[in-house]
Wavefront OBJ file of the C-alpha trace (Angstrom):
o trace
v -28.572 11.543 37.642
v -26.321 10.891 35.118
v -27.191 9.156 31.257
v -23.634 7.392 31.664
v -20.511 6.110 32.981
v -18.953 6.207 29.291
v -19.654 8.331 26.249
v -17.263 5.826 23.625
v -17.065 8.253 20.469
v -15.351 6.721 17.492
v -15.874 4.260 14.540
v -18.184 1.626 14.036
v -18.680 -0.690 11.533
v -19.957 -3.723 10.626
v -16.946 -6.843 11.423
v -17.508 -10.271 8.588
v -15.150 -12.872 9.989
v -15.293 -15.615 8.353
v -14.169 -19.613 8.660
v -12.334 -21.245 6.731
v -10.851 -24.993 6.323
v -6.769 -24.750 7.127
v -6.250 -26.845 3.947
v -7.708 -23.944 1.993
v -4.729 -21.683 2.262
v -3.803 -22.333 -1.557
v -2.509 -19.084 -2.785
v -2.223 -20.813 -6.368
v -6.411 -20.634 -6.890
v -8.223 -17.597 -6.999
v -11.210 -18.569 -4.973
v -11.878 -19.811 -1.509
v -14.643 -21.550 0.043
v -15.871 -20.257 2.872
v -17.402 -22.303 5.544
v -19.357 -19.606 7.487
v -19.864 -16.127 7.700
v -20.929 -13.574 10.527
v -21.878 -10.316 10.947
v -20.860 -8.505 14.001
v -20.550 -4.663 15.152
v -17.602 -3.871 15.074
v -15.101 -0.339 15.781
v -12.902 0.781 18.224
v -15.657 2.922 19.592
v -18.431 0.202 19.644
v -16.562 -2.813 20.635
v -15.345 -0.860 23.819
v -19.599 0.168 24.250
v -20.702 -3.486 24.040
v -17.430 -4.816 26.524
v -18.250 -2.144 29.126
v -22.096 -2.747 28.974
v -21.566 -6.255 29.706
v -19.138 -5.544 32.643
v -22.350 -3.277 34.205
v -21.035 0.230 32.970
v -23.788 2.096 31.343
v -22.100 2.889 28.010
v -23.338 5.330 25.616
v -22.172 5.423 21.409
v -21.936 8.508 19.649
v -20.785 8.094 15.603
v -21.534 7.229 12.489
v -23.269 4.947 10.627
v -24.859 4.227 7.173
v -28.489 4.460 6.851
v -28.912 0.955 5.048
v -29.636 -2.488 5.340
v -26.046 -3.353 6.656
v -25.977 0.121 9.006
v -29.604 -0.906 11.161
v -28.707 -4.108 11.290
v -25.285 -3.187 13.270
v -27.262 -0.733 15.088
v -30.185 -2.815 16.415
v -27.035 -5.255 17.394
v -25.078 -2.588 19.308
v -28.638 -1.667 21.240
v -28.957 -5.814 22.039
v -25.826 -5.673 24.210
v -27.392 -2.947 25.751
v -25.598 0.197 24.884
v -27.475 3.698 23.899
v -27.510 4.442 20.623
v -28.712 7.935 20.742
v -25.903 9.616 19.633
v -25.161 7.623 16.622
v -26.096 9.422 13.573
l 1 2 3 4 5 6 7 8 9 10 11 12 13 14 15 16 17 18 19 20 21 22 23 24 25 26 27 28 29 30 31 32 33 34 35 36 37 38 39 40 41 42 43 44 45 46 47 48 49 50 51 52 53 54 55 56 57 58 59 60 61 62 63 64 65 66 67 68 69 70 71 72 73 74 75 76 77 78 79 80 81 82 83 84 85 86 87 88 89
C-alpha cells in the first residue's frame, strides 16, 4: 500500500499577514500600527499539502525548512492539518 496520493515538493515558509485599519494607509508617516498578526505555513508546496489533506488526499511534503524557532513552529503546523512531514529537511 501506498504512503500517498501526493508527494507536493517545493517551498515552504512561514506566511505573517497582518490587519490593518483602512484609515492607516498614510504613505506620509513612516510607521503603521498593526492591529493583529498571524503566523501561518505558507509555500506553494505546503499550501497545496494542507488543501489536499483537508479534501481526504493523503498528502506528503518534501523541502526545506530552517531549523529554528520560526521553522518547528511551521512544521508542527503543517503536521496539524495532517500532512507528512517526513521528507522535509
Amino acid at each position: 500500500m501506498k504512503k500517498f496520493d501526493v508527494l507536493d515538493i517545493g517551498i515552504i515558509v512561514a506566511d505573517l499577514p497582518v490587519k490593518i485599519p483602512q484609515r492607516a494607509l498614510d504613505f506620509t508617516q513612516d510607521t503603521l500600527r498593526v492591529e493583529k498578526l498571524d503566523l501561518m505555513p505558507g509555500g506553494d508546496a505546503a499550501n497545496s499539502a494542507i488543501v489536499l489533506s483537508r479534501l481526504g488526499k493523503r498528502a506528503a511534503l518534501a523541502g526545506a525548512l530552517g531549523d529554528d524557532g520560526m521553522g518547528r513552529l511551521v512544521l508542527d503546523m503543517i503536521r496539524s492539518a495532517g500532512v507528512d512531514t517526513g521528507y522535509v529537511r
